[in-house]
Each structure stands twice: as structure tokens, then as C-alpha cells.
C-alpha positions as CSV (number, residue, x, y, z in Angstrom):
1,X,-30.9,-3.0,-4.2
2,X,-33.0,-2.1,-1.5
3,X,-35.5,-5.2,-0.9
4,X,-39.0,-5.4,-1.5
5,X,-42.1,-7.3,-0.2
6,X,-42.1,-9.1,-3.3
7,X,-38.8,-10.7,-3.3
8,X,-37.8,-14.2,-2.5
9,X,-36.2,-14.9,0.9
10,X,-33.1,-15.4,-1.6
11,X,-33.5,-12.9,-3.4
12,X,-33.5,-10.5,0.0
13,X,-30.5,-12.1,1.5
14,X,-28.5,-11.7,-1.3
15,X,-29.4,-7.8,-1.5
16,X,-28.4,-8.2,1.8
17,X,-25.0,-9.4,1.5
18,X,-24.2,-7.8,-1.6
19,X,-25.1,-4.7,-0.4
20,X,-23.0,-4.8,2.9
21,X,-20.1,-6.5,0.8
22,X,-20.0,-3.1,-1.0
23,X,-20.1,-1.1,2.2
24,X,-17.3,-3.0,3.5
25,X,-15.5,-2.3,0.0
26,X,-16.3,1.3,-0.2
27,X,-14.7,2.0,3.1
28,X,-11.8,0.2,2.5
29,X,-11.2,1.9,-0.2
30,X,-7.8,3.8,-0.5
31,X,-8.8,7.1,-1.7
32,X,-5.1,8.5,-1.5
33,X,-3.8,5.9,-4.0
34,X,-6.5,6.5,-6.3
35,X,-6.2,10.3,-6.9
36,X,-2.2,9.7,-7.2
37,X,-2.9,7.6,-9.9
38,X,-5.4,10.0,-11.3
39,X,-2.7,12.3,-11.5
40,X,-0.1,10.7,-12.8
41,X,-2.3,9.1,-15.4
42,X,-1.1,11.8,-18.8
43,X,-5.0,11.3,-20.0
44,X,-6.5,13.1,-16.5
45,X,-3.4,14.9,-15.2
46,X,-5.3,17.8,-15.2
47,X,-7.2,16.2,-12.0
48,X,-10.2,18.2,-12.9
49,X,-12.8,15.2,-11.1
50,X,-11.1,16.7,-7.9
51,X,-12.2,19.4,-5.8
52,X,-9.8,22.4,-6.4
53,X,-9.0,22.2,-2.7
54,X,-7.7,18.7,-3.2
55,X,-6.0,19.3,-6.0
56,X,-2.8,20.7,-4.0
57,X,-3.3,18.4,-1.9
58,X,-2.8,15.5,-4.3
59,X,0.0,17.4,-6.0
60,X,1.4,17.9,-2.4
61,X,1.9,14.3,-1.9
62,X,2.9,13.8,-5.2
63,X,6.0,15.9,-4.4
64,X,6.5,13.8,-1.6
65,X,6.0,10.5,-3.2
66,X,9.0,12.0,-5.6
67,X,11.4,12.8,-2.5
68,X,11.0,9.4,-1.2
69,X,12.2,8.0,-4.2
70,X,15.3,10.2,-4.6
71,X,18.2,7.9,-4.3
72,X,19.3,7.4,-0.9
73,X,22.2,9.3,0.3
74,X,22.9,7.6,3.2
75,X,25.0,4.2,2.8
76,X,23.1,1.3,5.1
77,X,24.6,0.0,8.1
78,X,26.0,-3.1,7.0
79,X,28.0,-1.2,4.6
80,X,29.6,1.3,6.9
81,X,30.2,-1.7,9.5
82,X,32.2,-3.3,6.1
83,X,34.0,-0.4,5.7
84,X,38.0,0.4,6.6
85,X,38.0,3.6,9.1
86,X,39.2,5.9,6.0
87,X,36.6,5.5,4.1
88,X,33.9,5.7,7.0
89,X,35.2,8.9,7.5
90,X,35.0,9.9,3.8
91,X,31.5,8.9,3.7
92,X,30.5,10.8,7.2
93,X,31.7,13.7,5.6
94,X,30.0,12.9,2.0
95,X,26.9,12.6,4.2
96,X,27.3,16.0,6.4
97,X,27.9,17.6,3.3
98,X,24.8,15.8,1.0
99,X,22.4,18.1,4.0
100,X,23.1,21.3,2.7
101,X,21.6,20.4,-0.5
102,X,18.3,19.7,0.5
103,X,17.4,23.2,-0.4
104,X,18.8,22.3,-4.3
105,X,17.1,18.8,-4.3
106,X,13.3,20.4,-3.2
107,X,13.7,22.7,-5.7
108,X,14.3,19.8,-8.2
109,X,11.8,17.5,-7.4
110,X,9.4,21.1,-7.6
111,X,11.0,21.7,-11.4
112,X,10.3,17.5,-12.3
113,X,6.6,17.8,-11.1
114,X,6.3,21.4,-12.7
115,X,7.4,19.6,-15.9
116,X,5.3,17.2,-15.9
117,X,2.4,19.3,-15.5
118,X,3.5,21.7,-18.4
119,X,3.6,18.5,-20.6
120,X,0.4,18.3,-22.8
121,X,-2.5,16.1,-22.1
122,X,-2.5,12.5,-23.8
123,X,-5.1,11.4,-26.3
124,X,-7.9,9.5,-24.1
125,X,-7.3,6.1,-26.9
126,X,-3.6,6.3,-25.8
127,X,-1.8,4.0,-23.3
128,X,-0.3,5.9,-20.2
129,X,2.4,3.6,-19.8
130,X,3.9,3.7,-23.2
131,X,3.3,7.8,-22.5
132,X,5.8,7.3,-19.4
133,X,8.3,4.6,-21.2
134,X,8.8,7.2,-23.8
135,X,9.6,10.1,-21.3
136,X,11.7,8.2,-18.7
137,X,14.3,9.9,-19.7
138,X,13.5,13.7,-18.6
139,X,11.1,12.7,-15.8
140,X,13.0,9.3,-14.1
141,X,11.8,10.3,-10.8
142,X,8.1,10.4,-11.6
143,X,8.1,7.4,-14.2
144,X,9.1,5.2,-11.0
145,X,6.1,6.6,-9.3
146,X,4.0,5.9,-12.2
147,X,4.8,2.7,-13.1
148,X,3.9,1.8,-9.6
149,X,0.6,3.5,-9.6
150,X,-0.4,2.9,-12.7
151,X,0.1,-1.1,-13.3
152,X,-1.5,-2.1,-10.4
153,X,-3.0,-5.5,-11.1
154,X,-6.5,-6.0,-11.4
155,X,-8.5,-8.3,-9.0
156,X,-11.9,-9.9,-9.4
157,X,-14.6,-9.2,-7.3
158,X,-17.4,-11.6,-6.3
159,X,-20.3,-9.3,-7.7
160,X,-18.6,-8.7,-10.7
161,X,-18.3,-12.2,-11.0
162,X,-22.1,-12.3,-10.1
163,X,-22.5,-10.0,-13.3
164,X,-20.6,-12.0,-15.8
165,X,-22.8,-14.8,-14.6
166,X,-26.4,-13.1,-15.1
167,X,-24.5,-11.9,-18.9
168,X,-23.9,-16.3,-19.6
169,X,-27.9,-16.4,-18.4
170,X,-29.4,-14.1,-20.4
171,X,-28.6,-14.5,-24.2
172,X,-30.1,-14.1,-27.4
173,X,-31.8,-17.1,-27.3
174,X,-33.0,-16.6,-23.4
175,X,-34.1,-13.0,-23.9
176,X,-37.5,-13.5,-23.1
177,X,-36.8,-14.7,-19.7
178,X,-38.6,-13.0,-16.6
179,X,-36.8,-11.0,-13.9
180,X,-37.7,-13.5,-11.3
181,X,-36.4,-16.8,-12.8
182,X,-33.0,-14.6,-14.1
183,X,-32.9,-14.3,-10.1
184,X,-33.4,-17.8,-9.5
185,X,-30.9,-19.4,-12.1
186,X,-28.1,-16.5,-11.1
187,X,-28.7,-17.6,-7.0
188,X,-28.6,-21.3,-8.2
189,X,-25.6,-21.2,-9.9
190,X,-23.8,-19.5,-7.8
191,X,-24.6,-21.7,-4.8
192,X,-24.0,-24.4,-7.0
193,X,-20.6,-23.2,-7.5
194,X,-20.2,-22.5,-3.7
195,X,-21.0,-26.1,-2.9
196,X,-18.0,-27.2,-5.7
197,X,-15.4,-25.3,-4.0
């Protein structure tokens, strides 16, 4: 992508852009969700496209993903305000007494993502979220997680859409086209289109 003397003036700007379009992307890019996801995705759980340093680290916040999502123990305020004096007091003490089982609730959420791990890998053809509908059951807390992680809807990017565009240009019959005028009809069409909207 890197321009040449050869190219166009609109040729070079749109290197131009599309290349600092990608920068911007590239550093915007949330690195942190994507590893989660690799993780929680059965087919890569292993997360062996990871450093072994990160690893833990991914794991790590795994585990804390997981203790975020354990139910919440403390009732809101409006519902305390609601509440006659008697049962405020039960649930202050239902509260004090909910601390000393953080120790016991750790250790849980340790055993769920231990599980998970010893689970076997899925079939790379499989879907992950039929893999996690199917074991809600013994892993709730993580299935949340991966449901969130792992539907994440998919968005269209303009050079994508720049893509699809030069694959309507160049088909069986226009195979024989040159580079230059493939350049020229993809640039004219999508100004074209610019110009529409």
C-alpha cells in the first residue's frame, strides 16, 4: 500500500487514507476483549496464539470477569430505603455475614474456570455457542461471560466494503481487465456512491 511514482493522484490518496484509516483502527483496537474471547471460545481455549506470559494474564482477568458476575449480595438502596426497620436489620446482618465467605466464593469461581479448562477442546467445524448452551448448566457463571463475548455483532468496515466492491468489478467475464482501470472503476464507484449519500 505504500505509493509509487506510478500511481494516479487517486490512486495515492486513497493509499493514503486507507492506510491511516487502518492505523487509526489498529490502535483502537481492544486487545483485552479479544484474547477473553479467545479464551472462552471451546475451539482455542487452549490460548496457544498467546505468549505464555499472557496467558495467566488472560486467565487472570477471566477469574475476575467471573467474580463480577457473581450475584450481588448486597440489596440496592432503594430497596433497603423500602424496607421495615426489622428486616433492614436482618439484611445488615445477612450482609456482615455474606463477607466471610469471600474466601469460599474465590475458591469457586477458581474450581468453575478450572473446569472449564479441563473440559476437552471442541471440533474447529463446531459452533461455540451451542458448545456453551449445552453446558450452562455446570458452568452458569462462565456461559454469561461467553455469551457476551462471544456474540458480539459484526460491523462493516469501509475497506471491506471497498473489497466486496473490486470482487462485483472483476468477474468472469471482466478477467482480463488491467490493474490500473480495476483502480479507476473501484475509485469511481465509490465516489459515485459518496456523492448519493
Amino acid at each position: 500500500m505504500e505509493p509509487s511514482d506510478d500511481d494516479p493522484v487517486y490512486v495515492v490518496r486513497f493509499k493514503r487514507v486507507f492506510t491511516t484509516d487502518l492505523a487509526k483502527r489498529k490502535a483502537s483496537t481492544n486487545l483485552t476483549w479479544l484474547k477473553i474471547a479467545t479464551a472462552l471460545d471451546p475451539r482455542f481455549k487452549d490460548v496457544k496464539c498467546l505468549p505464555k506470559a499472557e496467558r495467566s494474564e488472560v486467565w487472570a482477568s477471566l477469574s475476575n470477569l467471573v467474580m463480577g458476575e457473581s450475584p450481588a449480595q448486597q440489596p440496592s438502596a432503594e430497596a433497603t430505603e423500602e424496607q421495615p426497620p426489622k428486616k433492614r436489620r436482618m439484611s445488615v446482618f445477612l450482609l456482615s455475614s455474606s463477607d466471610t465467605h469471600t474466601d469460599e466464593e474465590e475458591e469457586s469461581i477458581e474450581q468453575c474456570v478450572g473446569r472449564y479448562k479441563a473440559e476437552p477442546k471442541m471440533a474447529m467445524e463446531g459452533c461455540p455457542l451451542q458448545w456453551w448452551s449445552k453446558r450452562e448448566g455446570a458452568l452458569t457463571r462462565l456461559a454469561c461471560i461467553a455469551r457476551r463475548y462471544l456474540s458480539t455483532p459484526a460491523t462493516t468496515v469501509p475497506c471491506e466494503r471497498l473489497f466486496s466492491l473490486s470482487d462485483h468489478i472483476i468477474q468472469k467475464k471482466r478477467a482480463a481487465l488491467y490493474p490500473d482501470n480495476v483502480n479507476r472503476l473501484v475509485c469511481l464507484s465509490n465516489w459515485l456512491n459518496v456523492k448519493e449519500d
